[in-house]
C-alpha positions in Angstrom: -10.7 12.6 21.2 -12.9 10.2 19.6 -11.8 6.5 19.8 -10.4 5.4 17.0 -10.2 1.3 16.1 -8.2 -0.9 14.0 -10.2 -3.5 12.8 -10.0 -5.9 9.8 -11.1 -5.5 6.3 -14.9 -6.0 5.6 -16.5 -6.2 2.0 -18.3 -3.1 3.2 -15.1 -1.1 3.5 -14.7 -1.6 -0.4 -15.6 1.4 -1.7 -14.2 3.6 1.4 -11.1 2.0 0.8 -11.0 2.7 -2.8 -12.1 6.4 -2.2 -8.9 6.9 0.0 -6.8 5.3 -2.1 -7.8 8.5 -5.0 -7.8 10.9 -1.7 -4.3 10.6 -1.3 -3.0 9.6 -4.3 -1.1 12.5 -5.0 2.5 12.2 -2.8 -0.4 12.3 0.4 -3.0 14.8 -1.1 -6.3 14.5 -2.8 -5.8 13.0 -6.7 -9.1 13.7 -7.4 -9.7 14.5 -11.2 -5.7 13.9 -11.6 -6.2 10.6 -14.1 -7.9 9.3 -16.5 -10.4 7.9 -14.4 -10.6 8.1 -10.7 -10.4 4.4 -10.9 -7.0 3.9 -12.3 -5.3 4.3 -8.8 -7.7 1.7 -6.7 -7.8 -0.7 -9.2 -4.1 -0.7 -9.1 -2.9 -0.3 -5.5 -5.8 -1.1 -3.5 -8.6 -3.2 -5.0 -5.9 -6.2 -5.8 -5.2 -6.1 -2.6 -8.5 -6.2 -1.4 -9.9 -9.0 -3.7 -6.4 -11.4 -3.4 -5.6 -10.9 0.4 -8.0 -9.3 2.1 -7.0 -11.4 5.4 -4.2 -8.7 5.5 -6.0 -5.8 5.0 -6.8 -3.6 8.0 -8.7 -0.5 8.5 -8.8 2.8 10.6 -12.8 3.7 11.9 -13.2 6.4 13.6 -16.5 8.2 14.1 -18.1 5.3 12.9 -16.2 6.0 9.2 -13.4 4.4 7.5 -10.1 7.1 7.6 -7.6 5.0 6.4 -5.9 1.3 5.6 -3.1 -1.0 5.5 -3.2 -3.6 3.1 -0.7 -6.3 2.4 0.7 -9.7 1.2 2.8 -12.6 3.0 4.2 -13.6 -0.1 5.1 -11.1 -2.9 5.8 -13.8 -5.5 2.8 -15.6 -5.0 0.8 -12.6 -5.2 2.5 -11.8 -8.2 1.5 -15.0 -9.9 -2.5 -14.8 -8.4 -2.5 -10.8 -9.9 -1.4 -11.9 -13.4 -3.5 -14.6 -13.8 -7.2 -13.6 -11.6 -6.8 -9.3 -11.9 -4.6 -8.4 -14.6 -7.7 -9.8 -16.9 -10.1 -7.2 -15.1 -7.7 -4.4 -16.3 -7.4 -5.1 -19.6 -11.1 -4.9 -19.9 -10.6 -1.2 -18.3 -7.9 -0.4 -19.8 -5.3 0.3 -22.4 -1.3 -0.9 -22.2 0.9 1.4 -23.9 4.0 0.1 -23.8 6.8 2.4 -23.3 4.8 4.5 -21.5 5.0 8.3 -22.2 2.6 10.3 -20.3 1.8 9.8 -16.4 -1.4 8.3 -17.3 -0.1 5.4 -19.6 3.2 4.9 -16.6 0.3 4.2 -14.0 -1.6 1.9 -16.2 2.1 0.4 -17.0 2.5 -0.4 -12.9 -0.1 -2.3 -13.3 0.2 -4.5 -16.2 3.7 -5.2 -15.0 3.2 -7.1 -11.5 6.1 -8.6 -11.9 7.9 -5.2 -11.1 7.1 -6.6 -7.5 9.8 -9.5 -7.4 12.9 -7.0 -5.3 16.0 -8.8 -5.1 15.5 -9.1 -1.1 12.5 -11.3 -1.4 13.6 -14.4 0.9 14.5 -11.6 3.4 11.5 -9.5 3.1 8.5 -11.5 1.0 5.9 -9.4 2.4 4.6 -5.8 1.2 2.2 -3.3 1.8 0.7 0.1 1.2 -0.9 2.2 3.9 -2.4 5.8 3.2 -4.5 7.8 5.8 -7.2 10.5 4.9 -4.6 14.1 6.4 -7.6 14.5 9.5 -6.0 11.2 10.5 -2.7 11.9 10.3 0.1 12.5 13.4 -2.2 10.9 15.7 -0.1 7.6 16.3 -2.9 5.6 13.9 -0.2 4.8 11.1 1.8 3.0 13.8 -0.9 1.3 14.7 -1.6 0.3 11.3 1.3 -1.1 11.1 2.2 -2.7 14.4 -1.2 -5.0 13.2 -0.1 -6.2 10.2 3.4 -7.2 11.6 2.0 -8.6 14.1 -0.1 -10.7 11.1 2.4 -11.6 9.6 4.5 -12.8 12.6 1.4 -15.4 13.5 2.2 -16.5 10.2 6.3 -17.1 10.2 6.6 -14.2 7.8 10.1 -13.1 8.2 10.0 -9.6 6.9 7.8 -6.6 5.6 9.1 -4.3 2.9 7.8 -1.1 0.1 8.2 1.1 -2.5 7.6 4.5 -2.3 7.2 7.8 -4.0 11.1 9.6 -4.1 8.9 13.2 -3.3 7.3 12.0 -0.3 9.2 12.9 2.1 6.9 12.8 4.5 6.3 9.6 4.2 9.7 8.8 4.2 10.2 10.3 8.0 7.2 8.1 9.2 8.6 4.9 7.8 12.1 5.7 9.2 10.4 6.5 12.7 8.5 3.2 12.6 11.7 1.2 11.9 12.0 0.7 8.4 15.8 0.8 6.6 16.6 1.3 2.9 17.5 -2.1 1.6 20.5 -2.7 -0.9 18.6 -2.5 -3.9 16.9 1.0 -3.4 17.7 4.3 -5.4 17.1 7.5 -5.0 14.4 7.8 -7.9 12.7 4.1 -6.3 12.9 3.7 -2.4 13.1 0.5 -1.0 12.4 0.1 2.5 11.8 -2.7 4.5 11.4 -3.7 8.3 12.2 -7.4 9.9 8.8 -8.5 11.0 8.5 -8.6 15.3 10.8 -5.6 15.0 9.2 -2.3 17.0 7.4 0.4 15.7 6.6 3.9 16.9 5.8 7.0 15.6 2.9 8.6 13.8 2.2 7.8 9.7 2.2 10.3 7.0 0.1 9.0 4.2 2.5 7.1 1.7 2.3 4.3 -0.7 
């Protein structure tokens, strides 16, 4: 097997990033030509991310290419505060915010003109929060874990005291992985918007599903 390595975010991993974000955009699979624009997912759950905190964004190469990411925060209500006032301005020069939304298109768009949709009730507990996906070649291989045994371990340099996400209710798959690694559903999680979260130091194991 090729040797795979974790290794921070670089500017040059923008567009690789972004391009896995589309590939498995769709509960895991390809979302290719799904949107609008192939844009609309990146610029929504990855290139924030990218441009706000890119400390805590970590990579999978492997045969010299990019196969997948974790990215994060230490502080969901700070980040909150930094993506309304330095990204939400770069969407609405992309895009349109119809609010209620109606079709899938306009309730993507609304994720990301409501950050503040980020604030859980468990903050103090669990202030940080990621998303991970993986390109499916990738997948079952133990790199997930890995992906996120190093931002844990991130977070734990900084006194961060937990880790938590939201997830699609379909992916099931995903859902297995996270439960593997150590993840719980928190109090205020419902069956139509998973909560999980995981204390940061706390072990992980297992092999990651794509999931965000």
């Amino acid at each position: 097997m090729t040797e795979a390595l974790i290794r921070p975010y670089a500017p040059g991993d923008f567009h690789a990033v972004s391009d896995i974000c589309v590939r498995t955009g769709e509960l895991g699979h390809d979302a290719t030509g799904l949107y609008e624009s192939d844009e609309l997912l990146p610029d929504i759950y990855a290139r924030p991310y990218l441009l706000l905190e890119p400390e805590l964004a970590f990579v999978l190469e492997r045969e010299q290419r990019v196969g997948g990411y974790i990215l994060g925060v230490a502080d969901t209500a700070r980040f909150v505060r930094r993506y309304r006032e330095e990204w939400l301005p770069v969407l609405r020069r992309k895009y349109v915010h119809v609010d209620p939304p109606r079709t899938r298109d306009e309730r993507t768009r609304h994720q990301g003109f409501v950050p503040e949709r980020m604030l859980i009730p468990e903050l103090e507990q669990y202030p940080a929060h990621l998303h991970i996906d993986l390109l499916p070649e990738h997948q079952r291989q133990g790199f997930g874990r890995r992906l996120v045994q190093r931002l844990l371990q991130a977070l734990a340099e900084r006194g961060v005291p937990g880790l938590h996400l939201s997830m699609a209710a379909g992916n099931t798959a995903a859902r297995a992985f996270y439960a593997r690694v150590g993840f719980v559903e928190l109090p205020s999680s419902t069956p139509a918007g998973p909560l999980l979260g995981i204390q940061v130091g706390a072990d992980s194991a297992g092999a990651k599903p794509s999931g965000r």
